[in-house]
C-alpha positions as CSV (number, residue, x, y, z in Angstrom):
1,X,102.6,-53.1,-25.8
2,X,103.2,-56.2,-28.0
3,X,102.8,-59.6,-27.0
4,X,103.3,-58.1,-22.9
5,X,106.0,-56.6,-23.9
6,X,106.4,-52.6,-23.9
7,X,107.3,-50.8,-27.6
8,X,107.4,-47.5,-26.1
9,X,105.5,-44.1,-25.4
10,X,104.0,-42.0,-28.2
11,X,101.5,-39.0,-27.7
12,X,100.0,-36.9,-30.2
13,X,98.7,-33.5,-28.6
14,X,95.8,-31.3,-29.8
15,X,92.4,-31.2,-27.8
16,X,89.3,-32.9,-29.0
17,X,91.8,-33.6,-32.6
18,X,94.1,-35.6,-30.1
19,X,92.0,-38.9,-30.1
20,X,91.7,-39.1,-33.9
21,X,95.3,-37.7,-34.4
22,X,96.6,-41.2,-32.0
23,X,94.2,-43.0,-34.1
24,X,95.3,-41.7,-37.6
25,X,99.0,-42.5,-36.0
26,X,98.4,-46.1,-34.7
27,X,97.2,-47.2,-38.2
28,X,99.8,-45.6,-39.6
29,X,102.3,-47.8,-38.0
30,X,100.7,-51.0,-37.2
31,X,98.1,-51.1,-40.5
32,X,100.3,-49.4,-43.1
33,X,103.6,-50.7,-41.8
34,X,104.7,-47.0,-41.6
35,X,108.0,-46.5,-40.0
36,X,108.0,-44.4,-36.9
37,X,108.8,-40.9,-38.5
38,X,106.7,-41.9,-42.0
39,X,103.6,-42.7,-39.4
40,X,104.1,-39.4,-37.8
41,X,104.5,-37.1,-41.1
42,X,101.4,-39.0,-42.9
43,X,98.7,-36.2,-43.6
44,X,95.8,-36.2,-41.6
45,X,92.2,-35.2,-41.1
46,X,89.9,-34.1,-38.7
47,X,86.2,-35.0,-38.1
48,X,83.9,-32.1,-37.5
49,X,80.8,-33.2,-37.5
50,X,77.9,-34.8,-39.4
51,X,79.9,-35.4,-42.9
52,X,82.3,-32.2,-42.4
53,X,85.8,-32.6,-42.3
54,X,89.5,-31.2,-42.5
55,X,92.1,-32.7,-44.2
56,X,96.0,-31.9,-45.0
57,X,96.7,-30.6,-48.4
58,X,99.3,-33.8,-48.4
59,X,96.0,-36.2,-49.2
60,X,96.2,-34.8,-53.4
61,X,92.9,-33.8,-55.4
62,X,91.8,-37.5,-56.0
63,X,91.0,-38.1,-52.3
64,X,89.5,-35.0,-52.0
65,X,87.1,-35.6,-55.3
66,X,86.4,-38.6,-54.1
67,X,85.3,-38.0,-50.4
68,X,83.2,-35.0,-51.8
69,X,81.5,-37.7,-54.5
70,X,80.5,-39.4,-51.4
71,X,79.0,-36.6,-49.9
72,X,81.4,-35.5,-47.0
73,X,82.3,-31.4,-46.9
74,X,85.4,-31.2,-47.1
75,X,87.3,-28.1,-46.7
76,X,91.6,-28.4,-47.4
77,X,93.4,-27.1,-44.3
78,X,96.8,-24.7,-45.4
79,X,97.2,-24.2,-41.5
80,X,98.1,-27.4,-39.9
81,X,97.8,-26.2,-36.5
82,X,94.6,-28.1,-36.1
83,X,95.8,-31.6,-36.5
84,X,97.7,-32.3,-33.8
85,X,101.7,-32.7,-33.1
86,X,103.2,-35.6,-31.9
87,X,106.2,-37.6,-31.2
88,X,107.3,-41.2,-30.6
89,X,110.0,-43.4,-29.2
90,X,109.7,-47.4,-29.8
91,X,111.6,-50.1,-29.2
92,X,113.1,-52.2,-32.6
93,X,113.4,-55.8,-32.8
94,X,117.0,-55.9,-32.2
95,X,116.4,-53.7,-29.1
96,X,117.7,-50.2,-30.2
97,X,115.4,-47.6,-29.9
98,X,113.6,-45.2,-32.6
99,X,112.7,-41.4,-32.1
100,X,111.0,-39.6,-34.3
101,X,108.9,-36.1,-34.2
102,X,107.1,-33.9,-36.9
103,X,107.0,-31.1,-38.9
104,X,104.2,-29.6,-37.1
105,X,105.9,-30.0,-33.8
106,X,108.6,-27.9,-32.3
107,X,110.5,-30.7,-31.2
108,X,113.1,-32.7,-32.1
109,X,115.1,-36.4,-31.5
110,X,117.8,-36.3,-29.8
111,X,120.5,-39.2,-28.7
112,X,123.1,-40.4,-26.2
């Protein structure tokens, strides 16, 4: 919703990662200005615990140095499994509507 009115349904699926993965999605989108496929592709990463986390390769070496220099644990996740999959459909200004799903989903947009 935005100002009362309704954008439209997104979901990202993936147990106790599904939370973090909406999170990671929703500032995306509305922080970033991400469109709604560039929201969805962004790398992500996962909270373990304490200062352990996962993260997408897709973050580069200077993120990773510096998370480590402030003392989290990080560990680089090949298998993206983990991170959720997810899939959106929002309403544009001029009324049309935008699909979008990602690469670690099985889905796809599709149009009538």
């Amino acid at each position: 919703m935005k100002q009362g009115e309704p954008l439209g349904p997104f979901g990202v699926m993936g147990g106790y990662m599904q939370p973090q993965g909406h999170l990671q999605v929703m500032m995306n989108y509305i922080d970033f200005g991400l469109n709604e496929q560039e929201a969805l592709d962004a790398p992500r990463w996962q909270w373990m615990g304490g200062k352990k986390i996962e993260i997408e390769p897709g973050f580069g070496p200077a993120v990773i140095e510096d998370l480590r220099r402030r003392g989290h644990e990080v560990t680089v996740k090949e298998d993206f499994t983990s991170f959720g999959r997810g899939q959106m459909i929002m309403r544009q200004k001029n009324g049309s509507l935008a699909g979008a799903t990602e690469p670690r989903a099985d889905g796809t947009v599709a149009a009538w």
